[in-house]
Structure formats: structure tokens, C-alpha cells
C-alpha positions in Angstrom: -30.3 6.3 29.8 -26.4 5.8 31.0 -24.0 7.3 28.9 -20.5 5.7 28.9 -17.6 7.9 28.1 -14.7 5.8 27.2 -11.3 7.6 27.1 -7.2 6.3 27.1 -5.5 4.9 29.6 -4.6 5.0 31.9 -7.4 4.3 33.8 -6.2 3.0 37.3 -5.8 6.3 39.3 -3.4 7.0 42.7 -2.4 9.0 45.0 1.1 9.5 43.8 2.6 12.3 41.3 5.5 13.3 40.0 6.0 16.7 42.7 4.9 14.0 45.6 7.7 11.2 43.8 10.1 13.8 43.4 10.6 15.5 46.7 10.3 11.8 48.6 13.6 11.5 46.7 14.9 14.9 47.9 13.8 14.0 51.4 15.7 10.5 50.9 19.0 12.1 50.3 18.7 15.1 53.7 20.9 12.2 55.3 23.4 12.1 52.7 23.1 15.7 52.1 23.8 16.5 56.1 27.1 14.0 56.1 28.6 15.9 52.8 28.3 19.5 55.1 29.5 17.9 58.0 32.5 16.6 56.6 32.9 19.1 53.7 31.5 22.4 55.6 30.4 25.6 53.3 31.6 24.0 50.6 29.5 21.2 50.4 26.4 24.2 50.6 28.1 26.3 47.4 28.2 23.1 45.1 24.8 22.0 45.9 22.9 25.3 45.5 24.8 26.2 42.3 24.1 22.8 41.0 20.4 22.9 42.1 20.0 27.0 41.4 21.5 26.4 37.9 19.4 23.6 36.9 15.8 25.1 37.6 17.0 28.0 35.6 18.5 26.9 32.7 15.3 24.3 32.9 13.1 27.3 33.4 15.0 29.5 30.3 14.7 26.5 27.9 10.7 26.0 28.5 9.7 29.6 28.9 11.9 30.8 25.4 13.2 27.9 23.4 10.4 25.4 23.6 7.6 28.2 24.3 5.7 25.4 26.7 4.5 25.6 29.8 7.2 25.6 32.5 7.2 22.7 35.0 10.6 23.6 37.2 7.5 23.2 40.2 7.4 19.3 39.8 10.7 18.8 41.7 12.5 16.9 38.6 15.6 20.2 38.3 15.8 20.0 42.0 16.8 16.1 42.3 18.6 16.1 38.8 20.7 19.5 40.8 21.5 17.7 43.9 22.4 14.3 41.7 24.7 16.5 39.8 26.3 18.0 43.4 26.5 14.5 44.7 28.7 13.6 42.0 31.5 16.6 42.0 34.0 17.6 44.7 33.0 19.7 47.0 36.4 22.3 46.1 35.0 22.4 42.0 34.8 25.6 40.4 31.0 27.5 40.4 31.4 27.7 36.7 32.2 24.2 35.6 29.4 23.4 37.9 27.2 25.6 35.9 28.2 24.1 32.7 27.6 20.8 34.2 24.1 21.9 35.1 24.0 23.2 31.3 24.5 19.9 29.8 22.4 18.0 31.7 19.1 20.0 31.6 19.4 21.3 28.4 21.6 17.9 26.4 20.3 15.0 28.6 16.7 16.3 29.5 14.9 19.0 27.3 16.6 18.3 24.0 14.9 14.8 24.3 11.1 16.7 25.4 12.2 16.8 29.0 10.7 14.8 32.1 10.1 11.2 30.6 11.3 11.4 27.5 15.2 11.3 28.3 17.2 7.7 27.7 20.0 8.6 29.6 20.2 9.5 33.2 20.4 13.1 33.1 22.9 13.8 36.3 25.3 11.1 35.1 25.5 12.7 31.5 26.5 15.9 33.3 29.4 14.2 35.6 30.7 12.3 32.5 30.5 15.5 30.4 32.2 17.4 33.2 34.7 14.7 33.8 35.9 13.9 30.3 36.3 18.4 30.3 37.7 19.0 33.3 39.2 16.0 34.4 42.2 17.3 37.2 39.6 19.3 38.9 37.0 16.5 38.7 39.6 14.0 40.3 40.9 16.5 42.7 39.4 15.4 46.0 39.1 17.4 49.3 40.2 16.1 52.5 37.6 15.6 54.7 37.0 17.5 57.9 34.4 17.0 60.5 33.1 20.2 61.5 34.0 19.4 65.5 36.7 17.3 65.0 39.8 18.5 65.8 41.9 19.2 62.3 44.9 16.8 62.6 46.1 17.6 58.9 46.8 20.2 56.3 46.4 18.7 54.0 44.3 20.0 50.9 43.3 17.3 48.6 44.0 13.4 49.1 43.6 10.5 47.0 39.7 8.5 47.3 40.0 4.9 48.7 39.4 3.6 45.0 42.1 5.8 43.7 45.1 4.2 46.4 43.8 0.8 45.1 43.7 1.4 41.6 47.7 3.4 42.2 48.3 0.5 44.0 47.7 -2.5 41.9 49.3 -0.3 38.7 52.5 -0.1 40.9 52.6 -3.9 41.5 52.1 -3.9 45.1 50.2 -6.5 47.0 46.8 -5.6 48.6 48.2 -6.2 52.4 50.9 -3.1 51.4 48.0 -1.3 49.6 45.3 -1.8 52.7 48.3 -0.5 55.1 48.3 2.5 53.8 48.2 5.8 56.5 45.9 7.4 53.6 43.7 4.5 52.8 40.2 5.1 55.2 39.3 1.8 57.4 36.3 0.2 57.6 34.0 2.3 60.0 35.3 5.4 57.9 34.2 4.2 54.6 30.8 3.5 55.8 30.2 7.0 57.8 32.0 9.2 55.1 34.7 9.9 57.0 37.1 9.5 53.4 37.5 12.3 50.6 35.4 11.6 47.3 32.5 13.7 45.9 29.7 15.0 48.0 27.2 12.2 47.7 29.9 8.8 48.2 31.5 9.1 51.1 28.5 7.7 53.6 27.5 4.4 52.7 25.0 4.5 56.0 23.4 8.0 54.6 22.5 6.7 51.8 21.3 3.5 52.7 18.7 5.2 55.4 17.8 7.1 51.8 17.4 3.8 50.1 15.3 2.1 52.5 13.1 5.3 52.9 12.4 5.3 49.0 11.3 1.4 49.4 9.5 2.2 52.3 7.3 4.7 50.1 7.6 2.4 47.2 9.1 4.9 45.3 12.0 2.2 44.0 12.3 -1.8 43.8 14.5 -3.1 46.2 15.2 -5.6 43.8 17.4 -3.1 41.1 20.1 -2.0 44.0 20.6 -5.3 45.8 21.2 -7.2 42.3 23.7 -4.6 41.4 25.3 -4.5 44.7 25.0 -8.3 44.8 26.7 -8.8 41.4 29.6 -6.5 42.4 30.0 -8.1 45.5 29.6 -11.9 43.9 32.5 -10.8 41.1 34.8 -9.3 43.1 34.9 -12.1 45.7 35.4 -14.4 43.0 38.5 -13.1 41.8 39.2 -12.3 45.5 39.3 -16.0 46.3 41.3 -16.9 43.1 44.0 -14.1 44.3 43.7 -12.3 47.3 47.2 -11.1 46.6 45.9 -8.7 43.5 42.1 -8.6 44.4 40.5 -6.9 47.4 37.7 -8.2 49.4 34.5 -7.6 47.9 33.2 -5.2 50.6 35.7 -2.9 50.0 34.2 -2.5 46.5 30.8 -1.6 48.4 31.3 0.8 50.8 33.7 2.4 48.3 33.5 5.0 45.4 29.9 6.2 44.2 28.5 2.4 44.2 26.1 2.7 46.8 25.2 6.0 45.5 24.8 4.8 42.1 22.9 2.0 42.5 20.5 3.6 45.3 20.0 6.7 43.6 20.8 6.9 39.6 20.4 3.3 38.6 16.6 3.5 40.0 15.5 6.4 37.7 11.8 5.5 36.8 12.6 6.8 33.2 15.9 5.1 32.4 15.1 2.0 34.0 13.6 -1.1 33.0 10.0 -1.3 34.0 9.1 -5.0 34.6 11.1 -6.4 37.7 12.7 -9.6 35.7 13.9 -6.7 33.0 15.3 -4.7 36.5 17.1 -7.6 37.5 18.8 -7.9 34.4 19.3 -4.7 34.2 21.4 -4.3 37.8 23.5 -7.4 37.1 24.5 -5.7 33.8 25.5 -2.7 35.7 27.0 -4.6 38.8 28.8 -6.2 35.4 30.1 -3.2 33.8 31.3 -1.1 36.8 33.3 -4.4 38.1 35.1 -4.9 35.2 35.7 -0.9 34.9 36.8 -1.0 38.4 39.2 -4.3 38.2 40.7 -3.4 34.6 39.6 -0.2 32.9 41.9 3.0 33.2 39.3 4.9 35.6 39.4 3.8 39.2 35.5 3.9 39.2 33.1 2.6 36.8 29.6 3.2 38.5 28.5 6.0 36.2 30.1 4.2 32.9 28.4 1.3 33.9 24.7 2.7 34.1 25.3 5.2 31.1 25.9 2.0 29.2 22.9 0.0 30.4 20.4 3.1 29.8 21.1 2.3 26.4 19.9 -0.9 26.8 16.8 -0.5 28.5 14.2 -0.4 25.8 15.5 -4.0 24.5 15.7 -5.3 27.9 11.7 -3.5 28.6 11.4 -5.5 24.7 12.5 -8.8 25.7 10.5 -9.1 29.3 7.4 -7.4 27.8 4.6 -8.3 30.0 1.3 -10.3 28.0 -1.4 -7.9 27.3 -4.5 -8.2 29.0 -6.7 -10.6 27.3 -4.1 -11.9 25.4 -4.8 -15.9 25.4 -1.1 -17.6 26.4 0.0 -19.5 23.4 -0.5 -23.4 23.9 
């Protein structure tokens, strides 16, 4: 006689897991990784391994004596959240504000909500807005960046992001041809190969695009959720562009500028704090593309990427509501 054990779902099985997700991710951002140290040098190393070496211990300290559970720093999660963190500072910040970064976001954004899984917000961002709204001259203080073979043609120290010129720019009433001309504001072919100063993970637009297409390539993300946030922010911009070139830049600059491509690649794709049906991820990248546009064009910060995803997080379980998939077996309503 056969003997049928029925248990819960889910019942369709795979080869992936969260360790084998996870460290495809860390894999996807060796290129953007490599470009910060080239351009940043042992600096670029300190931040990350603080960030990284911080976040699986106070992960590790919070399981082990707070929740009393078992302790899964092993699955890769600490490690990406740590290197997200990294990404978003400057590469000259303070160990200990780095630490406290690390300290808000596993412990606020992660465990306090039962840890991998059960967080709404993306972990990293909550510890760059934390750290920026705390320390915000040292979080807007950007390093000058230096290739490691290049011979050093300034002493300068710190310099102003390509977002920040704009942004002085348009507030000082000058027109985008004086803003463009510039000396400090990067060209084109330095904005995509990182060759600009901004945090660790922004400055290559081409690293982290070889990251992105690796992730779809293992089908770890949806091409669909970057490419309508870029898309949107690209659309918008060029609208007002057209309207007045004068006051608007063209909508590239937008692109391969500030943590956009980083955002939307990287933090905007986060299985847990992203819609899971692909209509609901549409919506949810045009929101984003949405939000960080309008932060970018007229808010007070020069960059609105991790606002702008913050904000939508929060909306994720009505968007997951609203483009709920039918049930199995449920008959569709004549």
C-alpha cells in the first residue's frame, strides 16, 4: 500500500540557495570593487573590510546573545549588506562612523525585524541614510580620485561629485553650458570608468554594469526592475531637457552620474524589498526612477537614489497586493 505524505509548500525544489545567491552578488560587484581600489588605493580596502568585518560581527553578537538562535553570518547576507554599506561612503570616512553605520543596519534594518527575509527596508541604504543625516560633512566630503599608475597632476584632497557642481550650479543661476565647462566637472568617458570622486561603489558606471548583466545572466535579478528605473530617469530628465536645455542637463548625465546605476543594479533589486511579480517590479522602478528625479531636479540633496528606494520599500507590500498573481485553481471571474 502507498503512503502519501503531504507537507507545505513549497514544493518545487532548485538548485539555488541563499549562500549560492549571495556570493553571485559578491562576485557581481569584484569589478566595481577593483575600480574603487584602483582609483581610491588602501583606502578603498579600510572602508570595505571595516564595513564587511563589522557587519558579520555585530550580526554574529546579536544571534549568538540577544536572539539566542542559531547564527547564520555563513549564508553571505553580512557580507553583501557590508560591501553595499562600503559602496555607499567615501573612501576617506572615519573607521568608527563606519562601524556605527554597520551597527544600524544589521542590528535596526535587519535583526530587529527577524533578520534575513523579514526586513522592509533595504538594510545598506538605512545605514547610508542613518550615517548621512549624523554625520553629514564627512559623508559629503569626497576624495579626489587617483589612479594608482597615473601620474598625480593634483593635490588636491577632496573635490566636489559631478551631481554636486550641478546641483551648486543651477542654485547659483548659471546656465548648464557654464556648469558643463567646468575644469572640476568629469567628461563623459570619466563618468563611465570612475575616473570622478563620489563614494566607493558610483564612480564606474561600466563596473557595475558587467555586475548587472552577470546577475541576469545567473538570473539572480529581472532585467526589467533596473532598466525601468534607468528608463524613467532618463525619459524625465530629457523631458524637461527639451523644454529647457538652458536649466536641465541631458538626461545621460543623470545616468552615469551619482549612485543611479548603483542603486538601481544593486539595492533596488533586493529579493526581500522588492516587489515579487514583474508587473509589480515595473511599477515599482518607475516609482523609484520617479522619486530620485524629482529629488535630483528640486529637492535640497544633490542625489536622490537612496531617498528614492527607501520610499518605495515602503510600498512594496501594496504594490505585491495590487498585482497579486490568481491562485492556482482559482476559476477567472466571467
Amino acid at each position: 500500500m502507498s503512503i502519501f505524505t503531504v507537507s507545505g509548500s513549497p514544493h518545487v525544489h532548485g538548485e539555488e540557495n541563499v549562500k549560492k545567491i549571495m556570493y553571485t552578488v559578491v562576485f557581481a560587484m569584484v569589478p566595481a570593487m577593483l575600480v574603487s581600489i584602483y582609483f581610491f588605493g588602501i583606502d578603498a580596502v579600510r572602508v570595505l573590510l571595516i564595513s564587511v568585518i563589522s557587519s558579520l560581527f555585530f550580526e554574529w553578537v546579536i544571534q549568538k546573545y540577544l536572539l539566542k538562535g542559531p547564527v547564520t553570518i555563513n549564508d553571505g547576507s553580512a557580507i553583501v549588506a557590508g560591501i553595499l554599506l562600503g559602496f555607499n561612503v567615501p573612501a576617506n570616512i572615519p573607521a568608527w562612523m563606519i562601524i556605527m553605520g554597520s551597527l544600524v543596519m544589521i542590528g535596526v534594518a535587519k535583526m530587529s525585524f527577524g533578520g534575513l527575509g523579514n526586513n522592509p527596508f533595504n538594510p545598506a541604504l538605512v545605514g547610508r541614510v542613518f550615517m548621512l543625516i549624523s554625520f553629514p560633512v564627512q559623508m559629503t566630503s569626497w576624495p579626489v580620485a587617483k589612479p594608482l599608475f597615473a601620474p598625480q597632476l593634483t593635490d588636491a584632497i577632496t573635490g566636489p561629485t559631478a551631481l554636486g557642481l550641478l546641483k551648486e550650479g543651477v542654485d547659483a543661476g548659471k546656465t548648464i553650458e557654464q556648469i558643463v565647462s567646468d575644469p572640476q566637472m568629469p567628461q563623459y568617458l570619466d563618468r563611465l570608468l570612475g575616473n570622478m570622486s563620489g563614494s566607493l561603489g558610483e564612480i564606474s558606471a561600466v563596473a557595475l554594469l558587467l555586475g548587472g548583466i552577470f546577475m541576469v545572466y545567473r538570473k539572480v535579478i529581472d532585467w526589467q526592475l533596473p532598466v525601468s528605473i534607468i528608463l524613467t530617469v532618463f525619459a524625465v530628465a530629457g523631458i524637461f531637457h527639451l523644454i529647457d536645455p538652458q536649466h536641465y542637463i541631458e538626461p545621460s548625465f543623470h545616468i552615469f552620474s551619482g549612485g543611479l546605476m548603483l542603486g538601481a543594479i544593486f539595492m533596488a533589486t533586493d529579493m526581500v524589498t522588492s516587489p515579487m511579480n514583474m508587473r509589480g517590479k515595473i511599477v515599482y522602478g518607475i516609482g523609484v526612477g520617479l522619486l530620485t528625479i524629482i529629488i535630483r531636479l528640486w529637492g535640497a540633496y544633490p542625489e536622490g537614489i537612496s531617498f528614492a528606494i527607501l520610499i518605495m520599500n515602503a510600498f512594496t507590500p501594496l504594490i505585491n497586493n495590487a498585482f497579486k498573481p490568481k491562485r492556482f485553481g482559482i476559476a477567472l471571474k466571467k
